[in-house]
C-alpha positions in Angstrom: 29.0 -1.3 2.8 28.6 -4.5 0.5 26.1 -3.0 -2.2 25.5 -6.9 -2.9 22.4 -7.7 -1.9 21.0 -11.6 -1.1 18.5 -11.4 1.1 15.4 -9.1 2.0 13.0 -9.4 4.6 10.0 -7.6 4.6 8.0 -7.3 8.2 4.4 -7.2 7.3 2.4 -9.9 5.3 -0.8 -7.4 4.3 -1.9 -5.4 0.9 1.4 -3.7 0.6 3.8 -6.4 2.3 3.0 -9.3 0.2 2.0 -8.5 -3.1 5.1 -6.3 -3.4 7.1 -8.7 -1.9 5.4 -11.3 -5.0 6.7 -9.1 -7.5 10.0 -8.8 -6.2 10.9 -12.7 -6.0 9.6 -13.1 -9.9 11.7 -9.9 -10.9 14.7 -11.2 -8.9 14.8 -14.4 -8.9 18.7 -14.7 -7.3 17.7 -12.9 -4.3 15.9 -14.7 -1.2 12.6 -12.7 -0.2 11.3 -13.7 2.9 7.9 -11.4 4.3 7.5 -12.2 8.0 4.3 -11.5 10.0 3.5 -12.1 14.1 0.0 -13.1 12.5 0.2 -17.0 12.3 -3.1 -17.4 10.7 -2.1 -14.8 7.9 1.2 -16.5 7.5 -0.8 -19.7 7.0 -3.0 -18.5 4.6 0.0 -16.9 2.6 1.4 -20.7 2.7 -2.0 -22.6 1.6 -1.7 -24.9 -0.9 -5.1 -23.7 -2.3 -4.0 -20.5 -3.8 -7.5 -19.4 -4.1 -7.5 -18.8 -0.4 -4.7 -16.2 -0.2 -5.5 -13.7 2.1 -5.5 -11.0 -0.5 -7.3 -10.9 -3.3 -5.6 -9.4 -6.8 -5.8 -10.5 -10.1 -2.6 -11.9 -10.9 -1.3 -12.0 -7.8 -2.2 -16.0 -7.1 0.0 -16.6 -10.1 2.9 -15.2 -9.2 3.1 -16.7 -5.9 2.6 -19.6 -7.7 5.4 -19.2 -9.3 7.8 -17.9 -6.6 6.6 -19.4 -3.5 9.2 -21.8 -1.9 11.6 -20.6 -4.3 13.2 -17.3 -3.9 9.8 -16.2 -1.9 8.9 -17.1 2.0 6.2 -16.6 4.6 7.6 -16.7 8.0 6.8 -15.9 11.0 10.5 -16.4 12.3 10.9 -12.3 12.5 14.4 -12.7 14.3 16.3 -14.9 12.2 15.2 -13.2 9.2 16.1 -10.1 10.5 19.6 -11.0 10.9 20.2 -12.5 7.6 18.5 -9.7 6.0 20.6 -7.0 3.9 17.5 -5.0 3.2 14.6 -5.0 5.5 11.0 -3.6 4.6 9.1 -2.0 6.8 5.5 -2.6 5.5 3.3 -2.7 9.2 -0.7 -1.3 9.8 -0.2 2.8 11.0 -3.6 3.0 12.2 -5.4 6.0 12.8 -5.2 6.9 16.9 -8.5 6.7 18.4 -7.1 7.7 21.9 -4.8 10.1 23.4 -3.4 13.3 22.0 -4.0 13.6 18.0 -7.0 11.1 18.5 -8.8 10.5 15.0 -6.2 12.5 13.1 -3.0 11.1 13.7 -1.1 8.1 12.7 -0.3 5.5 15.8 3.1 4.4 15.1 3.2 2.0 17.7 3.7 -0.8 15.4 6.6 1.2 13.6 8.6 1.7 16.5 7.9 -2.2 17.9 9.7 -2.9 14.5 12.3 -0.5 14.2 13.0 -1.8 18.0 13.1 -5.6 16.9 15.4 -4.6 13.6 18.0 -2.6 15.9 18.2 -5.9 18.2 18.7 -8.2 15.5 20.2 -7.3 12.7 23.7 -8.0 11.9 26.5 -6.1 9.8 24.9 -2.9 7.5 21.4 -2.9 7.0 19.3 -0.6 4.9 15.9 0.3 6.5 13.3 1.0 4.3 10.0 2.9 5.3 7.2 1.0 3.2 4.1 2.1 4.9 1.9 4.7 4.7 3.7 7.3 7.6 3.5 10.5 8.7 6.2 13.1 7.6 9.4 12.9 9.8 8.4 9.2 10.9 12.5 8.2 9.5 13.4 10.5 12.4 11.7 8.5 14.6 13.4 5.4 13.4 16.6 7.0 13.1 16.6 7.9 16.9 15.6 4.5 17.7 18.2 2.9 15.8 20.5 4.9 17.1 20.0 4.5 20.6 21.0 0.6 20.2 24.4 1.4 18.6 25.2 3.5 21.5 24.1 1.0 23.8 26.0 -1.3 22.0 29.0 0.5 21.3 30.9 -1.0 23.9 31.1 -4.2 22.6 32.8 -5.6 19.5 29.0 -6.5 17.5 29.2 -3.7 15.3 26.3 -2.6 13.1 25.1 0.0 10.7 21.6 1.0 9.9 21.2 3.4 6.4 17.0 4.6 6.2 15.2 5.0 2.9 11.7 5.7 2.2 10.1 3.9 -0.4 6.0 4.8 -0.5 3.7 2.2 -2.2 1.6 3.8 -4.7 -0.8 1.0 -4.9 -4.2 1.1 -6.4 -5.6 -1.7 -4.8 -7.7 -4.0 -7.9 -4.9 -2.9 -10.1 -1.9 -3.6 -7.4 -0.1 -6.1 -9.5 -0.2 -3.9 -12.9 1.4 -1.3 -10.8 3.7 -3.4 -9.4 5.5 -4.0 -12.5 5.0 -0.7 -14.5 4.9 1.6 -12.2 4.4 5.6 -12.9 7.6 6.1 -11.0 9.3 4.7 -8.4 10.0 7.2 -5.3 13.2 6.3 -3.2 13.8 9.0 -0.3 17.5 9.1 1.5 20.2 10.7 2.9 22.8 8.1 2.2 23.8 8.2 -1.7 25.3 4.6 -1.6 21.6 3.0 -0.1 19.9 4.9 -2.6 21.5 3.4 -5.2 21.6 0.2 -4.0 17.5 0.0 -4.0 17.2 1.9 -7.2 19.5 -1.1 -8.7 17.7 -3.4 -7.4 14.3 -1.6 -9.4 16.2 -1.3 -12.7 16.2 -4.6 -13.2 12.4 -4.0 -14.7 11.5 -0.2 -14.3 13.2 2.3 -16.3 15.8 4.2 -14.8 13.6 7.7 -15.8 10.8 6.4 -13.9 13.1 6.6 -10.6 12.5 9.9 -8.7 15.3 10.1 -6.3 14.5 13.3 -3.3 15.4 13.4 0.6 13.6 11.5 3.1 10.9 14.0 3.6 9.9 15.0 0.4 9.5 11.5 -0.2 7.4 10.8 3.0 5.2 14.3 2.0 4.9 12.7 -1.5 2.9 9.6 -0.3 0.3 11.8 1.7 -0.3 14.0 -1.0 -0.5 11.8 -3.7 -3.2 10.2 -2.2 -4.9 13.0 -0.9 -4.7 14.5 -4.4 -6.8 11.5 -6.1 -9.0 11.7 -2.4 -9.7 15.5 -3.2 -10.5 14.7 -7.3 -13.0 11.9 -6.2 -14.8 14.3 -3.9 -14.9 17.0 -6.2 -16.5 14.6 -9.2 -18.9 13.3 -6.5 -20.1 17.3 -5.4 -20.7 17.6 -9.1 -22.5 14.3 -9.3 -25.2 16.1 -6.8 -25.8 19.0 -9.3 -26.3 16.9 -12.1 -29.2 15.7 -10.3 -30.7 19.2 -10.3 -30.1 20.8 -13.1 -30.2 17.9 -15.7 -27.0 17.5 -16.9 -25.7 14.1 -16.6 -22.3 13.6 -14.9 -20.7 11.0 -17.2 -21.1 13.9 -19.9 -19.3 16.3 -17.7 -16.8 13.4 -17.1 -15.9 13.5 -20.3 -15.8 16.7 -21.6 -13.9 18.0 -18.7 -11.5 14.7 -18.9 -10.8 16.0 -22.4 -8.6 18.5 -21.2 -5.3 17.5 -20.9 -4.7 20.1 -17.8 -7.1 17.8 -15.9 -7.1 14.3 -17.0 -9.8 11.4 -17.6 -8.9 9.5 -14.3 -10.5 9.4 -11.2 -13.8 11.2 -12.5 -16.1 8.3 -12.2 -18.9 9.4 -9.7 -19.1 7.0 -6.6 -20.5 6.5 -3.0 -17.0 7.8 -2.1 -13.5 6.8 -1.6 -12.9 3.8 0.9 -9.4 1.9 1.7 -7.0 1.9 3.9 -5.2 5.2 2.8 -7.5 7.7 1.7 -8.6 9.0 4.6 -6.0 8.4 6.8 -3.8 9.8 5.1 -5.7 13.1 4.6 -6.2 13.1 8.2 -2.1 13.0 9.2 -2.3 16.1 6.6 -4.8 17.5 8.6 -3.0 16.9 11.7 0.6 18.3 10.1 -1.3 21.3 9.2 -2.5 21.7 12.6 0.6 21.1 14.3 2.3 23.5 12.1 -0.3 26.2 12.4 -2.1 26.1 8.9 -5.3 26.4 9.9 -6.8 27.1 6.4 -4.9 24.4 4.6 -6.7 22.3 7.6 -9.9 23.5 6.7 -9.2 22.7 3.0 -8.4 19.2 3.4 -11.2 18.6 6.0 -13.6 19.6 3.5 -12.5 16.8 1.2 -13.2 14.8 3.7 -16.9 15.9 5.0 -17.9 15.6 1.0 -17.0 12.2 1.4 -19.0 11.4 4.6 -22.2 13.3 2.9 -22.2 11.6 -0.6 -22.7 8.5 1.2 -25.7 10.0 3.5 -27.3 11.4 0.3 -27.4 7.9 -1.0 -28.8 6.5 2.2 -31.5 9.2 1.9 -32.5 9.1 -1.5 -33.0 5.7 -0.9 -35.2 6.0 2.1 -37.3 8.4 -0.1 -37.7 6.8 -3.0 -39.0 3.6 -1.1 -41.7 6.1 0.1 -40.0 7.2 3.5 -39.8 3.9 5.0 -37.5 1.0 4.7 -39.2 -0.9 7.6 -39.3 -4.8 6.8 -38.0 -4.0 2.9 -35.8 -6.0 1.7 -33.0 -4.4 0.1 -30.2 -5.7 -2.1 -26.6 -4.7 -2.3 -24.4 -5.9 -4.8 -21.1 -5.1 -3.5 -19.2 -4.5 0.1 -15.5 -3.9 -1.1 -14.5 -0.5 -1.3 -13.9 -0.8 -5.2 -13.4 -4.1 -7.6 -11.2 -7.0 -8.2 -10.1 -6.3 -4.5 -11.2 -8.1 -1.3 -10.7 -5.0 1.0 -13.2 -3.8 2.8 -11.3 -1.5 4.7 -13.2 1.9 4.7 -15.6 0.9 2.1 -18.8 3.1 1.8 -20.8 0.4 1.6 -20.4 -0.1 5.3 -21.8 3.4 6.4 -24.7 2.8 3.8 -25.6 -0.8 4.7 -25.7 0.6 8.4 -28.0 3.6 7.6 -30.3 0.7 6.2 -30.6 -0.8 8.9 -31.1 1.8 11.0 -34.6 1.9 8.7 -34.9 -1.5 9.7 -34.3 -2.6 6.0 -33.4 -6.6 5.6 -30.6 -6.7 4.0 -29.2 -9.3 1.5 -25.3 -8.5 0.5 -23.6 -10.4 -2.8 -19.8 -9.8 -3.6 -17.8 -12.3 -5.3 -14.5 -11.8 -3.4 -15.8 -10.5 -0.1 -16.8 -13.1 2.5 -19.2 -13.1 5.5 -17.1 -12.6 8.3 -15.3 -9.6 7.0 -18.9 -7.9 6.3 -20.2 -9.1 9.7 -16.6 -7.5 11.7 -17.2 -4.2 9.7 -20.5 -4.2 10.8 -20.0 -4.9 13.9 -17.1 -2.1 14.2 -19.6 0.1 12.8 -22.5 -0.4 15.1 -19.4 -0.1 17.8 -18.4 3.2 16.6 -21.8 5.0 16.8 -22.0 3.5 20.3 -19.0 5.2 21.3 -20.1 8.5 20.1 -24.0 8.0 21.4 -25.1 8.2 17.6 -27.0 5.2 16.9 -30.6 3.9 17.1 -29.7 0.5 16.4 -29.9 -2.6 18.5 -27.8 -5.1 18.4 -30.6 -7.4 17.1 -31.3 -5.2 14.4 -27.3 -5.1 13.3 -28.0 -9.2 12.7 -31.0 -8.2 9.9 -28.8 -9.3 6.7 -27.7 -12.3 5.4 -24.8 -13.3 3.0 -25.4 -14.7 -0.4 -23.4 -17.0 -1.9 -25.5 -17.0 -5.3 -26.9 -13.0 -6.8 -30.0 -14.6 -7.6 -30.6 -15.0 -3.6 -30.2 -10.7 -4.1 -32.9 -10.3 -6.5 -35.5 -12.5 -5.0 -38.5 -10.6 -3.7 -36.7 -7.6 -3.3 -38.0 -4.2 -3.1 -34.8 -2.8 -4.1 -31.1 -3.3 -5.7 -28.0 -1.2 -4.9 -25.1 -1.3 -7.3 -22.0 -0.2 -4.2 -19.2 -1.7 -6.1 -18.0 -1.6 -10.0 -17.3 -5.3 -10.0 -17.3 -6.5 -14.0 -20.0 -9.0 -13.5 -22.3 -6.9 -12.3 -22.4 -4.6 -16.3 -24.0 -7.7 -17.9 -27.0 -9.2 -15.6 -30.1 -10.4 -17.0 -32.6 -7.7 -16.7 -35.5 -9.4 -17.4 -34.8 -12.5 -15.0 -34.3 -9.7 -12.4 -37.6 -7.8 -12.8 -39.4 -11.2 -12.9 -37.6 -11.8 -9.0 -38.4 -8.5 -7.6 -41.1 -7.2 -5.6 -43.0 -4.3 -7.6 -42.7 -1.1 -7.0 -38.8 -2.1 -7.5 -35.9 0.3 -7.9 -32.3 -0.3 -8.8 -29.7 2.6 -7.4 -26.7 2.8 -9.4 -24.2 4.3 -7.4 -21.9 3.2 -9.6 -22.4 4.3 -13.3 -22.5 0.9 -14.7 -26.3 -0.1 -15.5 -27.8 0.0 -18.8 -30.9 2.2 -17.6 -32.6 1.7 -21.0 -32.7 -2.1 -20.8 -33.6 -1.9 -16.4 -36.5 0.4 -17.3 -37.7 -1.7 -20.3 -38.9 -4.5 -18.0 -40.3 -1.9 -15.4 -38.1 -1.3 -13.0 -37.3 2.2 -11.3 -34.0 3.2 -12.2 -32.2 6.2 -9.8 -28.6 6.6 -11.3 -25.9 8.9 -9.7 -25.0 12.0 -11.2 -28.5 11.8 -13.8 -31.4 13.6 -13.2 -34.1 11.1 -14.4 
């Protein structure tokens, strides 16, 4: 096995895909990276001149690429030839939860894994080390190990010899911070069976992460690790967010609790922020492939344990949708309501998830109006969410919304658009800008009696409620 390494290829050009693949062309800047996606139109927008209009949004991100693009980093959508020339190939593609078959709504469909894995085994040449870089079930490298497999045997017979070593390699992401984590990561988790491949990819990290930040374990600790991890932070925001609720009843205000229980060094500071709940691509998902393992496996109580993470999360967002209702005196009908923010958290574009989505749709359910203000997110992702959502509660004969009524909001390029003449504000998403708006211009835009819900923690009640406006703040009981 040549442990020198000159070119990588990593299949999949989305939020894991590219922005790792950005931070390893600046951090090795002899080795050729080369991220190929089937997606023209995202390969294109990777390649635009106008690095404002990258597909994904991260700060720092657009100036790296800047940096590395057309230099030691490349977006292709030549998968074969890439593929061939490739010592090291990343596996970074969607794993969808299945909405069909067996496992429906719980497990992970893999069939983008094994279309992959199939197109590596045809095309690579020499020794190539796999590397799992999505989000996967446990056991997925035995899928791709089989796989791989089965086309040296078939190809045994002929003098085109290959190799194939697998490594798992989770992302641990947090999308708005990507980049930061990118290149000072908490660890660095590299799964294997093969001691050479292992170190291979851990040399290739050391060029800019300590060698005690490397956690070296087998392939399915390492694939375990990933699900956890997240369902871990998952289970912490839910817990903050049940807390939130009895705040609101007793008195006690939840940033108070956030901090005294943050405090303790046993629990830590992060991830305590109350919220409309956890979006993104991985939370949930990857709680429900734990649910599903622990089904499979017979666990029914851990099941039950992780399902109630989740059922938190899909109530904290219905509590919001009726308080709302409520305090607009039980009728939304013809209201227009503001929401300032439709990512699932800042300085990210995703919308994967988000809560905002199930919120926005309860609203116009009450056949609210709807006016919708992010700075990163644009129209046409808000209107396919929408429209995925309204799809969704057809599917499942839950909805009392027309199609008509799905069309009741509009986009707004400027936030002043938000506050004009409307009965209410919604604060969804923690984006910076949003901390220092000009209260007093706002109440002299809105429509009396007006109320701003801070689902976020980040308004200055004092200075809201000295020009008059209503103020209902999660996790406070005023």
């Amino acid at each position: 096995m040549n442990s020198k390494i000159s070119n990588i290829c990593c299949i999949g050009a989305g939020y894991v895909g590219g922005p790792s693949m950005a931070v390893f062309a600046n951090k090795l800047p002899n080795i050729n990276i080369t991220v190929v996606d089937l997606n023209k139109e995202r390969i294109s927008d990777w390649n635009n001149k106008d690095l404002e209009k990258l597909p994904i949004y991260e700060p720092g991100l657009s100036e790296i690429v800047r940096k590395t693009r057309n230099k030691n980093l490349f977006f292709s959508t030549e998968l074969k030839q890439n593929i061939a020339k490739a010592d090291i190939i990343f596996i970074s593609v969607n794993t969808p939860t299945k909405t069909s078959g067996f496992g429906a709504g719980k497990a992970s469909d893999l069939r983008w894994i094994e279309s992959c894995t199939r197109t590596v085994a045809e095309f690579a040449k020499g020794h190539t080390v796999v590397v799992e870089k999505s989000t996967i079930p446990v056991r997925t490298a035995e899928i791709i190990k089989n796989l791989l497999n089965s086309y040296l045997k078939k190809e045994s017979v002929n003098s085109n010899k290959k190799t194939f070593s697998i490594l798992s390699n989770p992302e641990f992401l947090a999308e708005g911070n990507a980049i930061k984590d990118l290149e000072s990561p908490d660890r660095i988790l590299i799964g294997g069976e093969d001691e050479t491949s292992i170190k291979i990819l851990k040399n290739l990290y050391t060029n800019w992460v300590p060698e005690n930040k490397i956690i070296c374990t087998n392939l399915w600790s390492s694939e375990l690790s990933k699900l956890v991890a997240n369902a871990f932070l998952a289970q912490r925001v839910s817990s903050i967010n049940s807390i939130s609720s009895i705040c609101e009843c007793t008195g006690a205000d939840i940033q108070e609790v956030s901090k005294a229980i943050g405090t303790d060094s046993r629990i830590g500071e992060k991830f305590l922020s109350p919220s409309p709940g956890f979006g993104g691509s991985c939370f949930k998902k990857d709680i429900l492939n734990l649910i599903y393992l622990c089904n499979f496996y017979g666990l029914d109580q851990v099941s039950n344990y992780w399902e109630g993470v989740l059922k938190i999360n899909e109530w904290q967002k219905k509590r919001i949708s009726q308080i709302i209702v409520e305090k607009l005196f039980g009728t939304l009908y013809g209201k227009k309501i503001g929401v300032l923010g439709f990512s699932f958290k800042a300085n990210t574009n995703d919308t994967r998830e988000s809560p905002a989505i199930d919120i926005v749709t309860d609203l116009l359910e009450e056949k609210a109006k709807i006016s919708i203000f992010d700075p990163k997110v644009t129209k046409d992702s808000i209107d396919n969410e929408l429209k995925n959502a309204l799809f969704k509660l057809k599917s499942r004969n839950m909805h009392n919304i027309e199609n008509s009524e799905l069309k009741n909001w509009n986009y707004c390029e400027d936030i002043n658009e938000v506050f004009n003449n409307a009965d209410a504000l919604i604060f969804l998403t923690e984006w910076e800008e949003f901390k220092s708006i000009d209260w007093e211009k706002v109440s002299s835009l809105m429509r009396y009696p007006a109320w701003i819900f801070d689902c976020r923690s980040i308004i200055n009640i004092d200075k809201a409620s000295k020009y008059g406006l209503n103020v209902w703040s999660l996790g406070k009981s005023k």
